[in-house]
Each structure stands twice: as structure tokens, then as C-alpha cells.
Residue, then its C-alpha position, 0 to 999 in steps of 0.5 A: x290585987x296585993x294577992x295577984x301581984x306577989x304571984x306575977x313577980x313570983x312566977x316572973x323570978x321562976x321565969x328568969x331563973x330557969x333561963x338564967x340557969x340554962x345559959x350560966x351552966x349549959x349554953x357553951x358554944x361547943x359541943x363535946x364528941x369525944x375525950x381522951x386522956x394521956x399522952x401521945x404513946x398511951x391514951x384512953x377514951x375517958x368520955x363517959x368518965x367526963x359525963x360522969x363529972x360533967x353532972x356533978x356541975x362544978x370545976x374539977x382539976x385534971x388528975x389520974x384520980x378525977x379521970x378515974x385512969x392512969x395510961x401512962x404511969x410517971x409521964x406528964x398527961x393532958x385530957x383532949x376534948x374534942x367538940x363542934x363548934x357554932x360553924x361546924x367545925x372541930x376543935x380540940x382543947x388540951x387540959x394538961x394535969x394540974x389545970x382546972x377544967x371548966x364545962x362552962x364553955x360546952x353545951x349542954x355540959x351538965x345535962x352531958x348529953x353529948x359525946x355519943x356520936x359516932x367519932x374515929x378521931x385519932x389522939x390528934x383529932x385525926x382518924x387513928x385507924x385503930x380498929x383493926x380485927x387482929x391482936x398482936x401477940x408477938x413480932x419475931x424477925x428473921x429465918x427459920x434457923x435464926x430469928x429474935x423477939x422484935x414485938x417491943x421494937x415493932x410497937x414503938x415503930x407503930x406508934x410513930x406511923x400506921x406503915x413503914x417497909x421492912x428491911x435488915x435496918x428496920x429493927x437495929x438487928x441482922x439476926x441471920x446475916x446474908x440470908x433472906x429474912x422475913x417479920x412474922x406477926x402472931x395475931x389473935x382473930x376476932x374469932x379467937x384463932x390465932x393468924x401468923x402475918x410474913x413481910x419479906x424484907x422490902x415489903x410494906x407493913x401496913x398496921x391497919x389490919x392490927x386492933x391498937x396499932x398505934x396506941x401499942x396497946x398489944x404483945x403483953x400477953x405470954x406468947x410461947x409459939x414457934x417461928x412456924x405458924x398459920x399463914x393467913 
């Protein structure tokens, strides 16, 4: 009878710990879909470096060194967790560095079998419309007998919008004053061709086509082409 006792309050303990285990580590009301760490202008997906964390169980502080990343050197980042939430909807919580990240309130946190769905949200929880199939290796602005180098110009302008209509005022510079001007952007193709992109002035630039657009994650490669080039 003693015998039997001591297993019922035994597997009784096992019970209740096992339960207790599910619900102080993984029973959080949201679901993870994606992170990202950095700032506005410079951001990474850091998803699977958050699994990796994740199962390690504990609270960790936000840092370059935890994210395992560093997108915009000597300026003030945050990680972004995109989740679900119990009615659907998503939410986005901001852990700036410095702060101590707690998974306690995301399901399934430790087991971290999350994150893998498909998600397109943007640095703002937005579609970023960044997948475009060309690369951008270099903007230049102006006529055949004068133009200049506007690839930096042109990727802060693409970081504030996907779009804008180009005119002699878009990029602070009239390289060739009283003639038609045009922008050319050299691309590399998903195929690895390069494509040469021309907006007169009064055209729309629609930065959908470009891969990065808005992140200005392009134009650092040595570009060494000449105004002229393939028009697609």
C-alpha cells in the first residue's frame, strides 16, 4: 500500500511538472513570424538568429553581439518581433539595445518552432516591396555629353519612398542646364546580365523592380560603364 502510494505521488509530481514546464516557458499569447534588427535605413532579418537564442531558454540583452550582426554601425538599433496575436492579428514589439529580451510572452518560444511562415512585412510591419529581380549597381543623371554619379543621392531618395517623378530638382544638380536630362539605372538581372533602366525628366521611378530598394542595400559594387548601355 506504502509502495503504491509513493508511485501515485511520484507520477502526480511528473504530471504537474511537465504541465508547469509547458506553461512558465512556452504558453505566451503570441506567435513569432519574423524579426528584424536595425534601424530605419539599415535592417536585417535576424529570425533564425532568434531561434538560436530562443533555445537556449533564458533572458538575453539586445546587442550587435547577441544578434550576431551589425547593419548600421555607430547608430542606435532595436530588434522588431513581428507576432500573432490569440484574435489574428499582428503586432509588433520593439526591443531597443540595451533592453533585456524576455520570449516568455511568445508561444512555443523555447521549442522556437515559429517564424517560418511566409511573411513580407516591411521594417514597419508593412509589405516592403523589396524583392525586386534587379540589382542596382549604379545611377548616373543627365545627357549623353554631361552627366554625374547620383547612386548615393538616389538610395537615400529610395529609403524614404518606393516612388517619386524625376525632375532637374530631384538629385540638388543640373548637370547639363537647358537640355533634356534623363536618370539611367544600371542593374544586374537575376540572370546576371546587366539592364540599363532611363527616366526622362517628368517620368515616375517606381523602385519595385529594384532588389533592396528601400533598404539601399545596392551601388557598392565597382561600377566602371559608361553612360551607354543595354535598354531594356
Amino acid at each position: 500500500m506504502h509502495k503504491r502510494f509513493v508511485i501515485l505521488i511520484t507520477l502526480a509530481v511528473s504530471i504537474f511538472s511537465t504541465i508547469a514546464g509547458a506553461q512558465g516557458g512556452d504558453a505566451g499569447q503570441y506567435v513569432i513570424l519574423n524579426a528584424q534588427y536595425g534601424s530605419e535605413r539599415s535592417h536585417v532579418d535576424v529570425t533564425p538568429r532568434l531561434k538560436e537564442l530562443a533555445r537556449r531558454d533564458r533572458p538575453f540583452r539586445i546587442s550587435d553581439e547577441s544578434m550576431a550582426t551589425d547593419p548600421d554601425r555607430g547608430h542606435a538599433k532595436m530588434l522588431r518581433v513581428f507576432a500573432r496575436g490569440p484574435n489574428g492579428r499582428e503586432r509588433m514589439f520593439e526591443f531597443p539595445d540595451g533592453s533585456v529580451f524576455d520570449g516568455a510572452q511568445f508561444r512555443s518560444w523555447r521549442h522556437a518552432d515559429w517564424g517560418d511562415e511566409h511573411w513580407n512585412g516591411g521594417w514597419n510591419g508593412r509589405p516592403d516591396n523589396d524583392s525586386g529581380e534587379y540589382v542596382i549597381l549604379s545611377a548616373q543623371y543627365g545627357s549623353a555629353r554631361r552627366h554625374v554619379d547620383v547612386t548615393q543621392k538616389l538610395r537615400e531618395m529610395a529609403r524614404a519612398d518606393f516612388s517619386f517623378r524625376l525632375d532637374y530638382r530631384s538629385f540638388g544638380v543640373d548637370p547639363d542646364e537647358g537640355h533634356a536630362k534623363a536618370l539611367r539605372i544600371y542593374a544586374r538581372g537575376p540572370n546576371g546580365r546587366e539592364h540599363m533602366f532611363e527616366y526622362r525628366d517628368g517620368s515616375i521611378i517606381d523602385g519595385t523592380l529594384f532588389k533592396g530598394w528601400k533598404g539601399g542595400e545596392w551601388g557598392n559594387e565597382r561600377w566602371s560603364g559608361r553612360w551607354e548601355g543595354e535598354e531594356r
